[in-house]
C-alpha positions, 0 to 999 in steps of 0.5 A, spaced: 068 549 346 072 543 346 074 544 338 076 552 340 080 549 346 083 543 342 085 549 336 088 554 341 092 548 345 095 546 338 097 554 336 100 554 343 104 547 342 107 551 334 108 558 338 113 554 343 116 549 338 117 555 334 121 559 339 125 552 341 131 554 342 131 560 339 134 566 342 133 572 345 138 579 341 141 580 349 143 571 350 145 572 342 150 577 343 152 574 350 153 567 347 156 570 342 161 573 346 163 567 350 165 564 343 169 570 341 173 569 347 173 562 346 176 563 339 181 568 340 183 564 345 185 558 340 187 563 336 192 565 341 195 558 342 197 559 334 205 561 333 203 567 330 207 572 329 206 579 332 205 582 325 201 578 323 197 578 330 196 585 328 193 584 321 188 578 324 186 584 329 185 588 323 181 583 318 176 582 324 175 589 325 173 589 318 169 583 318 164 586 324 161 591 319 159 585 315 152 581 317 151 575 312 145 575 308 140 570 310 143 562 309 149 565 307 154 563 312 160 567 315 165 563 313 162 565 306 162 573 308 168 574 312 173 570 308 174 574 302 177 580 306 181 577 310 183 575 303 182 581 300 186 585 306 192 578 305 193 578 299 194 587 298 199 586 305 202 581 300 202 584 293 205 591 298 211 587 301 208 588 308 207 580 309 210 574 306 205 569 303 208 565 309 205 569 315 199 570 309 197 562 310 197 563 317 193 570 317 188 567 314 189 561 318 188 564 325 182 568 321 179 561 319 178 559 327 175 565 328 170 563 322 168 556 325 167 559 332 161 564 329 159 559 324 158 554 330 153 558 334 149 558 327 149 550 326 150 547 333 147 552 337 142 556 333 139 552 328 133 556 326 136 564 329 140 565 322 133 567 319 133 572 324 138 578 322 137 582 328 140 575 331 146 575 327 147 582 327 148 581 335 152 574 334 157 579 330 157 584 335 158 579 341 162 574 337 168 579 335 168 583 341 170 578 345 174 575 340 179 582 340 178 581 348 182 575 348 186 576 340 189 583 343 195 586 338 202 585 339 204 590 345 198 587 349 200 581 354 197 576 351 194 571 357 195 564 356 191 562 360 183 561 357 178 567 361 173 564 366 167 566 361 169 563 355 164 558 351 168 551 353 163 547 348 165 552 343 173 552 345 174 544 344 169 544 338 174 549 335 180 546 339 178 539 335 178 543 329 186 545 329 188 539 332 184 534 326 189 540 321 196 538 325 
């Protein structure tokens, strides 16, 4: 009896070291979602301009479809197109290389936001594709929330339920490129 109980407390401790910080799909698309806002509001502190605002908008909505592979990080999904989307902006004359560099800027703090939920927050929850199809949902929905396109007022104050953690590790990354 004492051995049955000593191997059902030793798979207990496994199961629930297993879920250790391991989110729900619902916690998942809410932190995602306070990040994103956290995110689009670094972004907004960025002089960009109101044509390049619209094509990061664009970029973003683009990328959402895209859910990485397993171990494949977001940066490594979503930045080819956002090079892609820039570089055919560019060849077309719809935007300099200038405005291009700051494009794929602003894009790139938005990457480190996502990402940030997969190596800071969630270790283990990139295995997981339901999980990061809902850090991407909850991750660009509230980014766009506060990127919004140029006709929009831009608020430059940060929205009560952005993720402030994720605001200054994201913030701190800008800062550390100046």
């Amino acid at each position: 009896m004492k051995k049955i109980l000593a191997v059902i407390a030793a798979v207990a401790s496994i199961i629930f070291a297993g879920c250790d910080k391991m989110p729900s799909e619902a916690t998942m698309e809410t932190t995602a979602t306070a990040v994103g806002k956290a995110a689009g509001y670094v972004a907004n502190q960025t002089k960009i301009d109101d044509k390049s605002r619209t094509v990061v908008i664009e970029i973003m909505t683009k990328a959402q479809t895209v859910v990485p592979s397993s171990g494949q990080s977001f940066a490594d999904a979503w930045t080819p197109i956002a090079k892609e989307i820039t570089d055919k902006l560019v060849a077309e004359g719809k935007i300099d290389a200038a405005q291009s560099l700051l494009i794929n800027g602003a894009f790139s703090v938005a990457v480190k936001g996502i990402d940030y939920i997969f190596t800071v927050r969630y270790p283990k929850a990139g295995k997981y594709n339901e999980l990061v199809a809902a850090a991407a949902r909850g991750f660009t929905g509230g980014f766009l929330t506060v990127f919004t396109p140029s006709n929009a007022a831009v608020s430059k104050s940060a929205p009560s339920d952005y993720d402030k953690e994720a605001y200054e590790y994201l913030l701190s990354t800008v800062e550390n490129k100046k």
